[in-house]
Backbone bond lengths (Angstrom), bond angles and torsions (degrees), N, CA, C in turn:
res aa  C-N    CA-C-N  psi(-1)  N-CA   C-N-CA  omega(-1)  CA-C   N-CA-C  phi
1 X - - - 1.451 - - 1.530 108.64 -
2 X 1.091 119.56 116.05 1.386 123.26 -176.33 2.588 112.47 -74.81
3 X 1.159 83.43 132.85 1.680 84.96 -167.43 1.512 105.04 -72.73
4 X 1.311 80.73 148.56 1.502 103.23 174.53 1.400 117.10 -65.49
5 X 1.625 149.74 107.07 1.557 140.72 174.06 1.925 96.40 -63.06
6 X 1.249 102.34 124.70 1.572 106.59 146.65 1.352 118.13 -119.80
7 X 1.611 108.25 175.43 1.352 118.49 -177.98 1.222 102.91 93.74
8 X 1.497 112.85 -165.92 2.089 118.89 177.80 1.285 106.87 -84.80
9 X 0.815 114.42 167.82 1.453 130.99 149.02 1.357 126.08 -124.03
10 X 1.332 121.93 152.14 1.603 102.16 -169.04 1.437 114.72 -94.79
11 X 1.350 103.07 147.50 1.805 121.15 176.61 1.349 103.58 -61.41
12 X 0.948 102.40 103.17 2.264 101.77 163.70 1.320 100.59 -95.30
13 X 1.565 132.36 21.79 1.487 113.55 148.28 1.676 105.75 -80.40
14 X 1.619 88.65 -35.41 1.792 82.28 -174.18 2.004 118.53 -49.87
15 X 1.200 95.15 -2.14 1.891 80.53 -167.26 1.807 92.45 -107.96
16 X 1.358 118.11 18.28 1.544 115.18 170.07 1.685 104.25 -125.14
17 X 1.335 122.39 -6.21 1.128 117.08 -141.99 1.937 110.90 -167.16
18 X 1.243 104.14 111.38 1.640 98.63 -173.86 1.999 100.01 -64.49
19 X 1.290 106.84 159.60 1.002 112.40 -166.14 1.449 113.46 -72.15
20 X 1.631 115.21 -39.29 1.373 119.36 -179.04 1.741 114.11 -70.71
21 X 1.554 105.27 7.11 1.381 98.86 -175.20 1.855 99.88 -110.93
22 X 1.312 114.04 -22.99 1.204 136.03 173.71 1.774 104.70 -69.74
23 X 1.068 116.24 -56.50 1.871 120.97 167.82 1.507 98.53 -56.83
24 X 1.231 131.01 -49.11 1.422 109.89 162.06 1.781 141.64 -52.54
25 X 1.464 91.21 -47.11 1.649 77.34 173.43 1.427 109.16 -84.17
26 X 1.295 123.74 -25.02 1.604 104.49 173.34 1.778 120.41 -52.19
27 X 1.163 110.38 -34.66 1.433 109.73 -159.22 1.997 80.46 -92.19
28 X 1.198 135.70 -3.66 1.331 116.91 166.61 1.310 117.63 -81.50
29 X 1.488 106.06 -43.94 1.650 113.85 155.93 1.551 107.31 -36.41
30 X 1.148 124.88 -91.17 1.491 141.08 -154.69 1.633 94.40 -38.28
31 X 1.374 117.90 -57.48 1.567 124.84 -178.08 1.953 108.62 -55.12
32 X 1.088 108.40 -40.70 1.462 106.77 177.58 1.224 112.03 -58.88
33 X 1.625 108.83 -56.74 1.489 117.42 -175.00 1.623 123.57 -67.77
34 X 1.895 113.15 -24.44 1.297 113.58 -154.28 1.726 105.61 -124.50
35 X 1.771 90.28 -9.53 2.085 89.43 -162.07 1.309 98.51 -85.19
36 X 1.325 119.26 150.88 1.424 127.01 176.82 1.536 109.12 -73.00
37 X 0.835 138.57 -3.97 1.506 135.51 172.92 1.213 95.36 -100.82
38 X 1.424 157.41 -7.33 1.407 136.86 -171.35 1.031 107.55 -95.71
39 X 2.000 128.38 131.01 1.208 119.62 167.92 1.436 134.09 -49.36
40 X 1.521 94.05 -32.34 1.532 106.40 -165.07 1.915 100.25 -82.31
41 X 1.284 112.11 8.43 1.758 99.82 178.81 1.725 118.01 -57.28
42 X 1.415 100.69 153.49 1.530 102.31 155.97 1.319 125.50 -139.56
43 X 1.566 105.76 54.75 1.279 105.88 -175.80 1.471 82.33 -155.49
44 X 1.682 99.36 130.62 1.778 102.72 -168.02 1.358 82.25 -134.98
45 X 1.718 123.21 163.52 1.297 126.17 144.76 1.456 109.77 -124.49
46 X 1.051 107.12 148.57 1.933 130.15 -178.47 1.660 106.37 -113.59
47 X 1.081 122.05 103.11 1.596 124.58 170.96 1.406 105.77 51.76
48 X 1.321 134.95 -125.27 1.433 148.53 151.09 1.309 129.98 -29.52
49 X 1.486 119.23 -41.22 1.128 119.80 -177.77 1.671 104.60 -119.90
50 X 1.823 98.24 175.61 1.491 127.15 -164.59 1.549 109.26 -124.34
51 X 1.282 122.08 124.98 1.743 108.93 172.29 1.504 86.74 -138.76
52 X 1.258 93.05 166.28 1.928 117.57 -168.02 1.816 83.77 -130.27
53 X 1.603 102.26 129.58 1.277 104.87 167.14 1.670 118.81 -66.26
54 X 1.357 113.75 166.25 1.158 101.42 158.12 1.383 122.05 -149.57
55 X 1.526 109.63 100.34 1.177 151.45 -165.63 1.630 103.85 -38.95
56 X 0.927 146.02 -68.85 1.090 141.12 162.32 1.628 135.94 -12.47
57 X 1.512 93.06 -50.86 1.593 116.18 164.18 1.383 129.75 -131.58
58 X 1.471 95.03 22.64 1.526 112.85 151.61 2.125 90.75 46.10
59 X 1.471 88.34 68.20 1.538 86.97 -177.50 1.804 95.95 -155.06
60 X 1.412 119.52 -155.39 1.417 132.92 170.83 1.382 103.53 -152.42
């Protein structure tokens, strides 16, 4: 059975990158990829269900 890591681990963005600038581009990412107004999303929902494009083969 392979173990579980607890506790932190450390950010190695933090040693290129202050953190409040790093919480920024992630959440610009996440908005590109996840907000309903962004062209570039790939994550749509239809009534009931959820599909994530998949870019590669332009499929779901």
């Amino acid at each position: 059975m392979q173990e579980v890591l607890r506790g932190s681990m450390e950010n190695l963005l933090l040693k290129v990158a202050p953190k409040e600038e790093i919480d920024k581009k992630l959440e610009h990412v996440f908005e590109t990829l996840f907000g309903q107004e962004s062209p570039e999303r790939i994550y749509f929902e239809e009534d009931d269900m959820a599909y994530i494009v998949d870019t590669g083969n332009d499929d779901v």
